[in-house]
VOGU-3710 file (C-alpha; in Angstrom, 3 decimals, decimal comma):
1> xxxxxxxxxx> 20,940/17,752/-27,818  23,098/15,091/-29,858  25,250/13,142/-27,028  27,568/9,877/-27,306  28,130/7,396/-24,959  31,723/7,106/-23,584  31,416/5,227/-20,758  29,387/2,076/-19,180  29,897/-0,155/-16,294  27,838/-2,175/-14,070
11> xxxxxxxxxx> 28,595/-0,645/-10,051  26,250/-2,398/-8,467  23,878/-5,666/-8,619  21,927/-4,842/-11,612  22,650/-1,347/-11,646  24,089/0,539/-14,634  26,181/3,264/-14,899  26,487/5,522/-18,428  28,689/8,264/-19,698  27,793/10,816/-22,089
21> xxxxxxxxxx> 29,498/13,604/-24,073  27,903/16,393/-25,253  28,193/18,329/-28,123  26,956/21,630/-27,067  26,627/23,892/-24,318  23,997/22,835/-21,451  23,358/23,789/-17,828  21,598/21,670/-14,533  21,908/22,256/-10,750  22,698/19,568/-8,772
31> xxxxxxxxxx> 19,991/17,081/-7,789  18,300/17,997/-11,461  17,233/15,416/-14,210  17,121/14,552/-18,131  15,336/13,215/-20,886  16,962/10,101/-22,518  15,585/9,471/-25,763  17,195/6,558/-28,166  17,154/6,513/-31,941  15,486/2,592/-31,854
41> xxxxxxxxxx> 14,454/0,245/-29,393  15,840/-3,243/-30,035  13,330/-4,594/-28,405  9,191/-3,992/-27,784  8,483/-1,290/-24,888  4,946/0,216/-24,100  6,363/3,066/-22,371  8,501/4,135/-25,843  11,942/4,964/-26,349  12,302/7,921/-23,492
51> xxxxxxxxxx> 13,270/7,911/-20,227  13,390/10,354/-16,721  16,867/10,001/-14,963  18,368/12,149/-12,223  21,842/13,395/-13,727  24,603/11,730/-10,815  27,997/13,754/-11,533  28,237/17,793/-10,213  27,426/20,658/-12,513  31,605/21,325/-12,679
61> xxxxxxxxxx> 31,709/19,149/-15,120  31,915/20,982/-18,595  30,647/18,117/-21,279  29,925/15,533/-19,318  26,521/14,207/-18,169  26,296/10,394/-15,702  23,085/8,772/-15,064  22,838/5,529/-13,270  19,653/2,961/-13,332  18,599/-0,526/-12,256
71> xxxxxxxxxx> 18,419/-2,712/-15,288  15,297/-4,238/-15,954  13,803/-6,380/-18,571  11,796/-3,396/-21,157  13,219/-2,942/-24,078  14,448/0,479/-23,426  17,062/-0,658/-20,439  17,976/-3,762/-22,167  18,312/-1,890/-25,393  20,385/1,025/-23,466
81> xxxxxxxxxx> 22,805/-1,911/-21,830  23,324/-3,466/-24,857  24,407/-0,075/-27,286  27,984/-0,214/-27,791  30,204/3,045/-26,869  30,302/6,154/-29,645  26,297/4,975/-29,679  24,445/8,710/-30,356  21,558/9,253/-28,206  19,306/12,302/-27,501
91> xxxxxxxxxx> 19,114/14,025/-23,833  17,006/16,643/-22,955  17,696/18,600/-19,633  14,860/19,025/-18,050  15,748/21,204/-15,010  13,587/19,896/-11,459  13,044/21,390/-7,849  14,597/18,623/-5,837  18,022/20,817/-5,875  20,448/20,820/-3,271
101> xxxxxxxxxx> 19,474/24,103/-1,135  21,320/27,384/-1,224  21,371/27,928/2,801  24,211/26,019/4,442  22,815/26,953/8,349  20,013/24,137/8,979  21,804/21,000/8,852  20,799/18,498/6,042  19,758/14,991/6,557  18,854/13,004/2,550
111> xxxxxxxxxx> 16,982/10,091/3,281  17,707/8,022/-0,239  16,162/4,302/-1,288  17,863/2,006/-3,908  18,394/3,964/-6,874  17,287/7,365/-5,164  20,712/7,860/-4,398  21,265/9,264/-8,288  20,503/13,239/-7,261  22,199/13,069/-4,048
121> xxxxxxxxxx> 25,280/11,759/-5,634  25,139/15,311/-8,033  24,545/17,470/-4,850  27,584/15,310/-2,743  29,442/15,205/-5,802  28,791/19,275/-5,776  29,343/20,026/-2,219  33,059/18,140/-2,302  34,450/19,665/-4,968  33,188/23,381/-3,803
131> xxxxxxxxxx> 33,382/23,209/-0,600  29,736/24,826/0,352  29,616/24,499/3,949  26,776/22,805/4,402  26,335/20,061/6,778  24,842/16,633/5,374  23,626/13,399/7,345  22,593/10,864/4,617  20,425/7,810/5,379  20,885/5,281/2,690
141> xxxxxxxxxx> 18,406/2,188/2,727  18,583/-0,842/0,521  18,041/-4,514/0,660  21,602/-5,634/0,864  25,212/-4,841/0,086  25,339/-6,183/-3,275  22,492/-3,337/-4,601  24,109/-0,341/-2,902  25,433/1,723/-5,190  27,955/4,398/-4,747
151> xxxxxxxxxx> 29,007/2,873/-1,685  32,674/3,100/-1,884  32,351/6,901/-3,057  30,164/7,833/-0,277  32,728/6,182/2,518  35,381/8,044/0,699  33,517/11,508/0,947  32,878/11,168/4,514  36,525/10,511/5,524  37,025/13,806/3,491
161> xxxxxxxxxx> 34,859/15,813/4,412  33,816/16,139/8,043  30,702/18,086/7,426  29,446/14,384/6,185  27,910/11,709/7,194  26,608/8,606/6,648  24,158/5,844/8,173  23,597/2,561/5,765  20,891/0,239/6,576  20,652/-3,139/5,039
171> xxxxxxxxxx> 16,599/-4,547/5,192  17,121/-7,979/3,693  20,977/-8,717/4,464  21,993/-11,175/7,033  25,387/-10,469/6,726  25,314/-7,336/7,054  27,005/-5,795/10,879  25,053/-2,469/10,731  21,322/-0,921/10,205  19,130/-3,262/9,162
181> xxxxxxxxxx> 15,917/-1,629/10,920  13,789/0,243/7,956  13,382/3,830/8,524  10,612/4,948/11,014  10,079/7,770/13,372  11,709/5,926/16,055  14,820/6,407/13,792  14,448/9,436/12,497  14,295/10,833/16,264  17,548/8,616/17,410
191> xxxxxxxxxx> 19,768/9,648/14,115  18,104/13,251/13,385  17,132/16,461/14,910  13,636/16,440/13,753  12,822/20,183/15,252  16,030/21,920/13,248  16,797/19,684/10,518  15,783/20,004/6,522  14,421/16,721/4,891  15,372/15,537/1,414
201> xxxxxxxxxx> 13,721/12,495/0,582  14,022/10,089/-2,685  13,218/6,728/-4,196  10,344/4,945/-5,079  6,972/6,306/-4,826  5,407/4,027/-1,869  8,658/4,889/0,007  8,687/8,343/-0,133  5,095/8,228/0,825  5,641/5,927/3,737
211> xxxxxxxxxx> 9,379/8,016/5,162  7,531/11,319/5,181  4,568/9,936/6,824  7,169/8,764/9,616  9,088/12,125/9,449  5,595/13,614/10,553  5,247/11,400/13,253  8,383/12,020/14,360  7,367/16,081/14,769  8,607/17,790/11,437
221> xxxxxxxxxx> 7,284/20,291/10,161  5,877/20,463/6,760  8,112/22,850/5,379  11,469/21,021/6,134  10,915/18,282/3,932  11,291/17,929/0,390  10,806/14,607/-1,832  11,386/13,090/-5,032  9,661/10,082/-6,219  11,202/7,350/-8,933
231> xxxx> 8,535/5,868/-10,425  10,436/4,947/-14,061  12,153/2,036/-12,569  11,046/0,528/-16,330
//
């Protein structure tokens, strides 16, 4: 479908957030994704003029669709960043499995790094404003404060909504006062309930690899985990 961009703003270090308005009916769940194509490049890209991007705001939303990336030197996210507002673009919705679950009785922990936040923020976004009832640790690793995206909203969620909560851990930042360990079993087993939780996991592929290797270690099952890989940082 035919969308226009109506929005754009930088939220975190090199990290891009952009609007769209659609111009007939579509449909996600939260945590789903989209096709971005655009019309030209204005610049050279190998990988084309398409991209994969979890879709950030809640399904509520009639019209609107929010994607957020890290901004990169290809030709596709410089040419994205640089298209002025009213641009038309082309978005496909593409549907995905990583969705937030329909049970609300085994607690939820998301385990997000860097720009893996983008499909928790539509299943966050989706559990405020409904209300569902589940119950939701997040872990949310990045390097430092500067690249943490959503931030702000997240803090402002959990002193809403007591059925939330958050852990931050900062890998590479001296100032930071919290977390700064990366995650392991050792942390998984002193934050989480590794026996009764479910596992949502998301961010780039060597991560996601590495967190449920630890979740294993740490004693859960199989079954309770679920992951997403981002491997079109480009």
């Amino acid at each position: 479908m035919t969308t226009s961009i109506t929005n754009k703003k930088i939220i975190a270090q090199d990290t891009l957030l952009v609007e769209f308005a659609a111009t007939e009916p579509f449909s996600f769940e939260a945590g789903q994704y989209l096709t971005l194509t655009l019309d030209k490049l204005n610049y050279p890209d190998l990988r084309g003029n398409s991209r994969i991007f979890s879709i950030v705001n809640a399904p509520i939303e009639t019209g609107k669709l929010r994607i957020t990336t890290r901004l990169t030197d290809s030709g596709f996210k410089k040419t994205l960043a640089e298209l002025p507002l009213d641009a038309r673009v082309t978005i496909n919705i593409e549907g995905g499995d990583f969705i937030l679950p329909t049970q609300t009785s085994q607690p939820l922990v998301f385990i997000a790094g860097g720009i893996g936040i983008t499909p928790f923020m539509s299943m966050l976004d989706y559990f405020q404003q409904k209300n569902t009832g589940h119950t939701i640790l997040l872990i949310y690793s990045n390097r430092n404060l500067a690249s943490t995206a959503y931030k702000k909203e997240l803090e402002n969620i959990a002193r809403e909504n007591k059925n939330f909560k958050i852990i931050f851990t900062m890998t590479q930042d001296d100032h930071w006062q919290g977390e700064k360990r990366k995650i392991d079993s050792e942390f998984i087993k002193e934050y989480t309930d590794p026996m009764n939780n479910y596992y949502m996991v998301a961010g780039p592929p060597r991560m996601v690899q590495a967190i449920i290797s630890e979740l294993e270690q740490a004693g859960v099952a199989a079954a309770n985990i679920k992951s997403e890989n981002f491997s079109g940082y480009n």
